[in-house]
N, C-alpha and C positions, 0 to 999 in steps of 0.2 A: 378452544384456545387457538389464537393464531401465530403462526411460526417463523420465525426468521432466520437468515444464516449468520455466523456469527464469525468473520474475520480476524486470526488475532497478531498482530504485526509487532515480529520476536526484535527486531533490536535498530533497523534504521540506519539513518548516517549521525546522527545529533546526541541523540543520548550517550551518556557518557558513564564508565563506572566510579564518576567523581561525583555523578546528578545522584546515580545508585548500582551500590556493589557487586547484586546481584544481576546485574544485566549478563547474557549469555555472547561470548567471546568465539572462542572455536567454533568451528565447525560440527567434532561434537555437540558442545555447548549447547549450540545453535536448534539443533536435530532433535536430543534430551527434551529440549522447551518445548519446539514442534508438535512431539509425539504426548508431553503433557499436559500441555493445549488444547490439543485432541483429545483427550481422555476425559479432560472437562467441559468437554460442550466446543470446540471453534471446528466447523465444517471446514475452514480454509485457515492454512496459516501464507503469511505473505511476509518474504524471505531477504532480507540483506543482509552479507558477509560482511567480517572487518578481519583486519591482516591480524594471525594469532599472538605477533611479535611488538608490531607500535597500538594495534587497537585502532588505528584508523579503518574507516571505510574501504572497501576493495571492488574489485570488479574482476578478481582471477579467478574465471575459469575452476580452476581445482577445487576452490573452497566451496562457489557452486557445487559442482560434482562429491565432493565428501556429502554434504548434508542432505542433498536428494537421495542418494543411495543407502544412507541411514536409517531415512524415514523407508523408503520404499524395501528396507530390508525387514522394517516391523510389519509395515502395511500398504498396499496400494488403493485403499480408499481415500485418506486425508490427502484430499485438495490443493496441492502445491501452487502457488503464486508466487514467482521471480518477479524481482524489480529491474527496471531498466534506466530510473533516477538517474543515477551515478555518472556524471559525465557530463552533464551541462552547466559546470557553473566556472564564472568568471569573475574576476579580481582585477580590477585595473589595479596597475603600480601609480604609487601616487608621485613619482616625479612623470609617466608620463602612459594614459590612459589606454594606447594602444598597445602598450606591453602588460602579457600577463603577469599580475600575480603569483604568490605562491600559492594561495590557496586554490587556484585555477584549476578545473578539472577536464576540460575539455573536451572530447572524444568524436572521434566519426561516430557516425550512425551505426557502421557495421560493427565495431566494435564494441556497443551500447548494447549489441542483442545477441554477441558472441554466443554466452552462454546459452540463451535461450535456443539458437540453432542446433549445438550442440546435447542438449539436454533435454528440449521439446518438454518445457512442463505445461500444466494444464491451461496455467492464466499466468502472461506477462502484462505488468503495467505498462501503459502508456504515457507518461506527462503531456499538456498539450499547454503548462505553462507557462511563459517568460512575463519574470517578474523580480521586484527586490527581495534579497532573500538574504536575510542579517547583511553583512556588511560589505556583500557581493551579490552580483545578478545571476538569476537561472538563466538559460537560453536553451527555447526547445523551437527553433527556427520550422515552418511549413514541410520544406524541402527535407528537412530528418524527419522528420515525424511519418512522411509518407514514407521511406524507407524502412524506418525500424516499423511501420505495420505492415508494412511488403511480409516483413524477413516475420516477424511473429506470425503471419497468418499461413506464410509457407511450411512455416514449425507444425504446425497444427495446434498450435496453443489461440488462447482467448485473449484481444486486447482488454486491459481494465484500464479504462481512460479515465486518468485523472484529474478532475477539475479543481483549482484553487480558485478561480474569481471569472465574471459574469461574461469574460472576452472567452475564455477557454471553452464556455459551452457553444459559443456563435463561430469560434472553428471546429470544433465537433459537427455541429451542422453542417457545415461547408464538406469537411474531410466524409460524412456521409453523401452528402448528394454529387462528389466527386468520385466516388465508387471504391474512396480509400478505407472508411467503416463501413460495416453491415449495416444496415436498418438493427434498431432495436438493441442497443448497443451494452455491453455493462461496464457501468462506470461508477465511481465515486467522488462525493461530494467532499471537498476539505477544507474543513473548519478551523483556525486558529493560527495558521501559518501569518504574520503578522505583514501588514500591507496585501493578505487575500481575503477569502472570504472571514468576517467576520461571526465566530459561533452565537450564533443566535437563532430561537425560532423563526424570528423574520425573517434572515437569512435562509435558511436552511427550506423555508418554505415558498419563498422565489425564485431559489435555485432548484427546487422540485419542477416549479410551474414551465420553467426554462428548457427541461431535458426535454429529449423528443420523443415521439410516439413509442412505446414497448419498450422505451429502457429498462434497464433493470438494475437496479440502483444501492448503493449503500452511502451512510455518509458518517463521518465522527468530526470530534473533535477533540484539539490537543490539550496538553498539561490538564490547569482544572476543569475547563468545560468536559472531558474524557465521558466524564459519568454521565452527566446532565446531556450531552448531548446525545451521548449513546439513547435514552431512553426516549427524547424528542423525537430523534430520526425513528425509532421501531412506530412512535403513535403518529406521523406523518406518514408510515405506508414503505419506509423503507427498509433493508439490511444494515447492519452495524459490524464496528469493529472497534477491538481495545487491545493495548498490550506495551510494552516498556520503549516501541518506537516514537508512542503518541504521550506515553506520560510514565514519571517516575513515581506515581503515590497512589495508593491505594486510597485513602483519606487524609485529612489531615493530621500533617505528622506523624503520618505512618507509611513510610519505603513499601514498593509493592516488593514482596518476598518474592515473585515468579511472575511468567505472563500467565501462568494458571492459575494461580491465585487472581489475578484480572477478570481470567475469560469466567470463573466459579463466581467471583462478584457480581459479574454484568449478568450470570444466570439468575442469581439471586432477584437484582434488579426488575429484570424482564421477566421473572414469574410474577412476582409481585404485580408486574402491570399487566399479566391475564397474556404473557406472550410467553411462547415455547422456542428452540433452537434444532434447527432442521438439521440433521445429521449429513454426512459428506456423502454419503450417497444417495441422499433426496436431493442433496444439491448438484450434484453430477447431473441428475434425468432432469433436473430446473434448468440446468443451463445448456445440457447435449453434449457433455462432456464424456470423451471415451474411457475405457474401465482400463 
């Protein structure tokens, strides 16, 4: 049987407990999912906060620091992955384009990897991309992006570069033979964010042929493709990931009860198709991650 890792992404900036109820809120919350995530199959969970109070997305420091000490109070095998998303998006005001927005989120660089300095988890994301994103633009500008992989790799943490469309992989190129990534990079492919990569085998399979030498790769995709794509990417050779960041259902009309409930599904799945799920410490010595 061949085996995969299996990523499972607790809660995001998008999803909403209006999409589904049971999304995890606190910090707790957040950590509880984490650890039964891990219990059922996901080597890595990969981690965004939202403020306990409005349920929006956050980027404090604290809320970080609650949920890693959580987890690392049950265990220090499960595979921590911070996100460093949160911060690049902008809103023109529609009386005049150069003024933000409300939904503007802005952020220097160094403030985008706060946490990560502070808390040194295993694997920070990377974004590498600007693009439309609902009804406001991402911006993950050159000049940031070599900084936040400065300050991540000074962490001793792993960049997980994130690719949504065919530009992001030809600055990944560049940001390696610049000496800003390693050779042999790990990254993910991302399917269904709307005006990027489109979920599809096709897709999914020119975006393989795209990556560079020794990557190490995972890709999903969001809402319904979730499932279908998950099982595409294990038979193209890559890593997978599922969880209440990427989609609110388990099947049709039926609310995913947990992200463990996900990560038990996609087992289910991927036995079915003759593949098995690497445990967090075969994926530690896959990637050289320290104990």
């Amino acid at each position: 049987m061949s085996s995969v890792f299996l990523t499972c992404a607790l809660v995001g900036n998008f999803t909403t407990r209006q999409h589904n109820p049971n999304l995890p809120i606190t910090p707790r919350e957040i950590a509880e999912d984490a650890l039964a995530a891990w219990r059922a199959g996901a080597a890595i969970v990969h981690v965004h906060v939202r403020d306990p109070g409005t349920e929006l997305p956050s980027m404090d420091v604290a809320h970080y620091r609650e949920v890693v000490e959580r987890i690392r109070d049950v265990t220090d095998e499960l595979v921590i992955n911070l996100t460093t998303g949160t911060g690049g998006r902008y809103q023109p005001s529609d009386h005049d384009p150069a003024v933000p927005g409300p939904k503007t989120n802005l952020l220097p660089a160094e403030k985008r990897v706060e946490h990560i300095v502070e808390l040194k988890p295993d694997i920070a994301t990377l974004d590498l991309n600007t693009m439309v994103f609902g009804g406001e633009v991402v911006i993950n500008a050159p000049h940031s992006i070599r900084q936040m992989a400065r300050a991540i790799d000074e962490a001793g943490s792993i960049p997980e570069v994130e690719l949504f469309d065919s530009g992001d992989i030809a600055l990944m190129h560049d940001l390696i033979a610049d000496g800003t990534l390693k050779p042999g990079p790990l990254c993910s492919i991302v399917m269904g964010v709307k005006y990027g990569f489109v979920p599809s085998l096709e897709t999914l399979l020119y975006a393989r042929s795209r990556l560079p030498e020794g990557a190490k790769w995972s890709g999903f995709g969001t809402g319904r493709a979730a499932y279908p794509m998950l099982a595409a990417t294990a038979m193209a050779g890559g890593n997978v990931r599922i969880g209440m960041e990427d989609a609110a259902w388990m099947n049709k009309g039926e609310l995913a009860p947990s992200n463990a409930a996900m990560v038990e599904k996609a087992k289910r799945v991927l036995g079915d198709l003759g593949y098995g799920l690497k445990t967090s410490q075969e994926v530690r010595a896959d990637l050289g991650l320290r104990r």
